[in-house]
MARBA-3410 file (N, C-alpha, C, O; in Angstrom, 1 decimal):
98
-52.4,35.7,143.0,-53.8,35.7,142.7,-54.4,36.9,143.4,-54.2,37.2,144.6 ~ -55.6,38.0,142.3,-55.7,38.8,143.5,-57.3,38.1,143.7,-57.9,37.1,143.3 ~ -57.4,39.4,144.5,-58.8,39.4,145.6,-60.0,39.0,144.3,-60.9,38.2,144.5 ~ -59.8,39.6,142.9,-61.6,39.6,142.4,-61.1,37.8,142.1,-61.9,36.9,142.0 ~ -60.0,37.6,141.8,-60.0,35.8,141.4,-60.0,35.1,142.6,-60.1,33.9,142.5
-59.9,35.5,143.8,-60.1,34.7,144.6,-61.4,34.7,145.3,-61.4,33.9,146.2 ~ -62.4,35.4,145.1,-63.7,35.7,145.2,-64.6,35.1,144.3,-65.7,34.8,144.6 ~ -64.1,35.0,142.7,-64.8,34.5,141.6,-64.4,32.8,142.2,-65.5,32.3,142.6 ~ -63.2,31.6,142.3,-63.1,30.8,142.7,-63.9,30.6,144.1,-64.5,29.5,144.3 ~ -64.1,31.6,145.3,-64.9,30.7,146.4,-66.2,30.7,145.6,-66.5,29.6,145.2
-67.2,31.7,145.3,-68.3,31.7,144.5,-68.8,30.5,143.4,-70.0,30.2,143.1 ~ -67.4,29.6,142.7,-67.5,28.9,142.2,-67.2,27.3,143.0,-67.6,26.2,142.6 ~ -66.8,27.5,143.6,-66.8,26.1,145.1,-67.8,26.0,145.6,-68.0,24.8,145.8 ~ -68.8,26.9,146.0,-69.9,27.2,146.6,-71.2,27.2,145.6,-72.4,27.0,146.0 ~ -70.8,27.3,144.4,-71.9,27.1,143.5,-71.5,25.1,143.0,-72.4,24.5,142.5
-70.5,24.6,143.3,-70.4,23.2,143.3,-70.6,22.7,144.1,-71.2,21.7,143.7 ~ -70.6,22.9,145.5,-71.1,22.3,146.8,-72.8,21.8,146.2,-73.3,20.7,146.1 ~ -73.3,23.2,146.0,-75.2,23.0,145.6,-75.3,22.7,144.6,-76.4,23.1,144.1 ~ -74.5,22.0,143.7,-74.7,21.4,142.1,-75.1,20.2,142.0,-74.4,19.4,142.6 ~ -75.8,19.8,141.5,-76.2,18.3,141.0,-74.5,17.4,140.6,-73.5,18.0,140.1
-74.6,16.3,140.9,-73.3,15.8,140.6,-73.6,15.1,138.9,-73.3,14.0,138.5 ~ -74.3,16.3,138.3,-74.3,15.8,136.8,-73.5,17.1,135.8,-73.5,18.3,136.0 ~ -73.0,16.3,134.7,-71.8,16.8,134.4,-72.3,18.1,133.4,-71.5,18.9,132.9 ~ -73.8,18.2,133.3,-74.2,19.5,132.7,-74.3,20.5,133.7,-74.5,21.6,133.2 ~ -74.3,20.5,135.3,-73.9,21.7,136.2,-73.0,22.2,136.5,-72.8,23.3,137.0
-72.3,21.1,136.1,-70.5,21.5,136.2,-69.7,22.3,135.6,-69.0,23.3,135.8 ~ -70.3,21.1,134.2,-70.2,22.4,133.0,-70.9,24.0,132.6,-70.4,24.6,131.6 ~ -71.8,24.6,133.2,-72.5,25.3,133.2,-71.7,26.1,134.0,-71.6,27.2,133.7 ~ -71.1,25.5,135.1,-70.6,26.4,136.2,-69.0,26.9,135.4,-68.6,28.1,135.3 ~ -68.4,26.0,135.0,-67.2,26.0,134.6,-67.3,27.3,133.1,-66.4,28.1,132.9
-68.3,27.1,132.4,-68.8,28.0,131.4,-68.6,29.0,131.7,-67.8,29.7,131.1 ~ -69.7,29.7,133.2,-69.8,30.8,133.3,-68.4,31.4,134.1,-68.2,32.6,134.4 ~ -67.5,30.5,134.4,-66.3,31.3,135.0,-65.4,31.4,133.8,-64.2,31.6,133.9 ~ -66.1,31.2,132.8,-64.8,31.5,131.4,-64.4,30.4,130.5,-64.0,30.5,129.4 ~ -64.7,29.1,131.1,-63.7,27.9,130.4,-64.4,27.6,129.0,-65.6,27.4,128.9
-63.5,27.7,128.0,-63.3,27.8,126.9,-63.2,26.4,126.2,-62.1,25.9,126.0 ~ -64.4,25.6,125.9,-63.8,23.8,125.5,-63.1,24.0,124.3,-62.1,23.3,124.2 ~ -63.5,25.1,123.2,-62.5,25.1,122.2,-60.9,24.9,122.3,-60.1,24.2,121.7 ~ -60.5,26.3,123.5,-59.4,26.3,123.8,-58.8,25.2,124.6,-57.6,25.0,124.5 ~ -59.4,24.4,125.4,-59.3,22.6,126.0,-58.9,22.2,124.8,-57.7,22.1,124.7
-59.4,21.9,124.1,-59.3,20.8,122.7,-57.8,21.0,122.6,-57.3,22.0,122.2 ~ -57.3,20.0,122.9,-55.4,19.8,121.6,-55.3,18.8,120.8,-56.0,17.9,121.3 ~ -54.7,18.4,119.6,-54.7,17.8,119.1,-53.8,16.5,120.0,-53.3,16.8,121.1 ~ -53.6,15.1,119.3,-53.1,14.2,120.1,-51.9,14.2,119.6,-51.7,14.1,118.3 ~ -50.7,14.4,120.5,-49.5,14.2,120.0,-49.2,12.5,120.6,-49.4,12.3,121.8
-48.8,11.5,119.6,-48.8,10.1,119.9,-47.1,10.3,120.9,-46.9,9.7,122.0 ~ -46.4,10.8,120.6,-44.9,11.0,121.0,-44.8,11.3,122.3,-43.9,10.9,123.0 ~ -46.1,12.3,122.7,-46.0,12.7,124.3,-46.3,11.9,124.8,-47.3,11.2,124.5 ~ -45.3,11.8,126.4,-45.8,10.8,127.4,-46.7,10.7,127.9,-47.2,11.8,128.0 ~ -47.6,9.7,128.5,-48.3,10.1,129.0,-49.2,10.5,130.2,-49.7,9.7,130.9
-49.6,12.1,130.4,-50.0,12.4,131.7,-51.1,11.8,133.0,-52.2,11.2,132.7 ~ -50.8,12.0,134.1,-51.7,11.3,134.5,-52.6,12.5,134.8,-52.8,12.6,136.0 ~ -53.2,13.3,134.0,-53.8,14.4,134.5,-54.5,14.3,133.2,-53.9,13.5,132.4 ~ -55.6,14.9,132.6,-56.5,15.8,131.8,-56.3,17.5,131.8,-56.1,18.0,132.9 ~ -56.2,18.3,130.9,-55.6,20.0,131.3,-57.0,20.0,130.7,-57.6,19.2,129.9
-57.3,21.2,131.4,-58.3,22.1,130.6,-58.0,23.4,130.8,-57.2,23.7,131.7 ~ -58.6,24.4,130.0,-58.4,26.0,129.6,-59.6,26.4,130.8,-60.8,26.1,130.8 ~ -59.1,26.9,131.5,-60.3,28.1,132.6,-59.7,29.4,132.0,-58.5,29.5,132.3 ~ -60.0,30.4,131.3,-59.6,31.4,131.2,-58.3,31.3,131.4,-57.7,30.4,131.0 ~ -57.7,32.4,132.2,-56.0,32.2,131.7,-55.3,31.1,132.6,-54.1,31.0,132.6
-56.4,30.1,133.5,-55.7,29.3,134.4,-55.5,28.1,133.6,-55.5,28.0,132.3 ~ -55.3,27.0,134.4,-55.5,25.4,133.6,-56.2,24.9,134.6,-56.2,25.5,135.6 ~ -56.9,23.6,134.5,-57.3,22.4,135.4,-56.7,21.5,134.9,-56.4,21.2,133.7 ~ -56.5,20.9,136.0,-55.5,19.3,135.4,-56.6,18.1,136.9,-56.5,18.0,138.1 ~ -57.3,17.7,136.3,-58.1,16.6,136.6,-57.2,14.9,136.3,-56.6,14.5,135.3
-57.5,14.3,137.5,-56.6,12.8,137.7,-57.4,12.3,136.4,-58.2,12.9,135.7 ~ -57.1,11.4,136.3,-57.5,10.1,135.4,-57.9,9.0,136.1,-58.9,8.4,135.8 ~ -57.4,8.8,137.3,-57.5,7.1,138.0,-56.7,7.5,139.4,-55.7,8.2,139.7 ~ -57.5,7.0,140.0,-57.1,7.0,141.4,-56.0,7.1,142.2,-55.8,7.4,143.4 ~ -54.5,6.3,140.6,-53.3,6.2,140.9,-52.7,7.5,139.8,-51.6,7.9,139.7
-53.5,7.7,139.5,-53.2,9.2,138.8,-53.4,10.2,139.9,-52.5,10.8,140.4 ~ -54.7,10.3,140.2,-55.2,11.3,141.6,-53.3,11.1,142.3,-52.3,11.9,142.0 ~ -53.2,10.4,142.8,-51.9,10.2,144.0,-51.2,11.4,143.2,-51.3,12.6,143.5 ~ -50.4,10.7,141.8,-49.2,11.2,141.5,-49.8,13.0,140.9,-49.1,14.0,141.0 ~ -50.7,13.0,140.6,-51.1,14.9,140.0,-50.6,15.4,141.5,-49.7,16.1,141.8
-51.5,14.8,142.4,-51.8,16.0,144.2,-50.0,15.7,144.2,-49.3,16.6,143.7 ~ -49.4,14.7,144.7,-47.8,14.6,145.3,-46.5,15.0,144.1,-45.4,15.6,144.2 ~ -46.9,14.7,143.3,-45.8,14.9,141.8,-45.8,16.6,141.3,-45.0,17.5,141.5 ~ -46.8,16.5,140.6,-47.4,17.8,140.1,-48.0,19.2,140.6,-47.7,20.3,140.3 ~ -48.9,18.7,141.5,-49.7,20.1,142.2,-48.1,21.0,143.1,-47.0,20.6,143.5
-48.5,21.9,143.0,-47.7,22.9,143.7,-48.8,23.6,145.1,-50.0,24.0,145.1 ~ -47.7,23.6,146.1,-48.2,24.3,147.5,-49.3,25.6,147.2,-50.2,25.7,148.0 ~ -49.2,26.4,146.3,-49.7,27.3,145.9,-51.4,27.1,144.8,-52.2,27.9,144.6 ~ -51.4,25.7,144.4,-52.2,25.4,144.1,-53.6,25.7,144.5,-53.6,26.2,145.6 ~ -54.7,25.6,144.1,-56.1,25.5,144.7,-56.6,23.6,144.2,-56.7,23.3,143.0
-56.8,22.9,144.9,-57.7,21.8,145.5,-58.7,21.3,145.3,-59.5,21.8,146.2 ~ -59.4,20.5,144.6,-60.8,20.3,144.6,-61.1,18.6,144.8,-60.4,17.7,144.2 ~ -62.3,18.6,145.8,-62.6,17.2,145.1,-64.1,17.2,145.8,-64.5,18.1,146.6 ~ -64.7,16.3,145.6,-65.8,15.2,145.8,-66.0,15.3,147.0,-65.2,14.5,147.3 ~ -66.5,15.6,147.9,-67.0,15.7,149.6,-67.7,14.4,149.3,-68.7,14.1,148.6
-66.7,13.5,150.3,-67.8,12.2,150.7,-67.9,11.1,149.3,-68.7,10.2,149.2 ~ -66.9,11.3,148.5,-67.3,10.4,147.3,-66.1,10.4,146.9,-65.2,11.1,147.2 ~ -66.0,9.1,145.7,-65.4,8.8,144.8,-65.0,9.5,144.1,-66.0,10.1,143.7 ~ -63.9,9.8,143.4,-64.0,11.0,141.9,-62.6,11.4,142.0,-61.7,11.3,142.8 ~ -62.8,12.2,140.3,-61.1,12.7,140.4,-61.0,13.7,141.4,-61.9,14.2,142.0
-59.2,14.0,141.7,-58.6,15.3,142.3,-58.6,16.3,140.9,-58.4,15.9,139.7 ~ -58.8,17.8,141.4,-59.0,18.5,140.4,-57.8,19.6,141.1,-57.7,19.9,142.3 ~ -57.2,20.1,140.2,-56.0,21.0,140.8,-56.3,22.0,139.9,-55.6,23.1,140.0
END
């Protein structure tokens, strides 16, 4: 990762810290760093197993957001990689966001 994406992510943690915990700030934030809901959208493949995560398109990254609490576990221990970046909820309930 270089320096301007790791400066565009603290900027974006720091504009979530002072966000309303409503899902139009989020989205607003997640917007202006690029995220593309068209490109999020996939069609449902019934065949695929299924994840305990949600993916979304950040520009050329992904988010993979838990589902359930026993989802949260297996994304952070199963899935996330050491190199990952981290997010959650200060002080609350809510998904892990990788």
């Amino acid at each position: 990762m270089c320096f301007g994406e790791q400066e565009r992510l603290r900027t974006a943690m720091r504009r979530l810290e002072v966000a309303d915990a409503t899902a139009g700030s989020v989205e607003e934030i997640a917007l202006s760093l690029g995220w593309d809901p068209e490109a999020s959208a996939s069609p449902k493949n019934q065949n695929a197993p299924r994840l305990p995560y949600r993916e979304f398109a950040l520009g050329k990254d992904k988010l993979w957001v838990g589902r359930s609490s026993r989802d949260n576990d297996e994304l952070t221990l199963r899935y996330a990689k050491p190199q990952d970046i981290f997010f959650h909820v200060h002080g609350a309930a809510g998904s892990h966001v990788i």
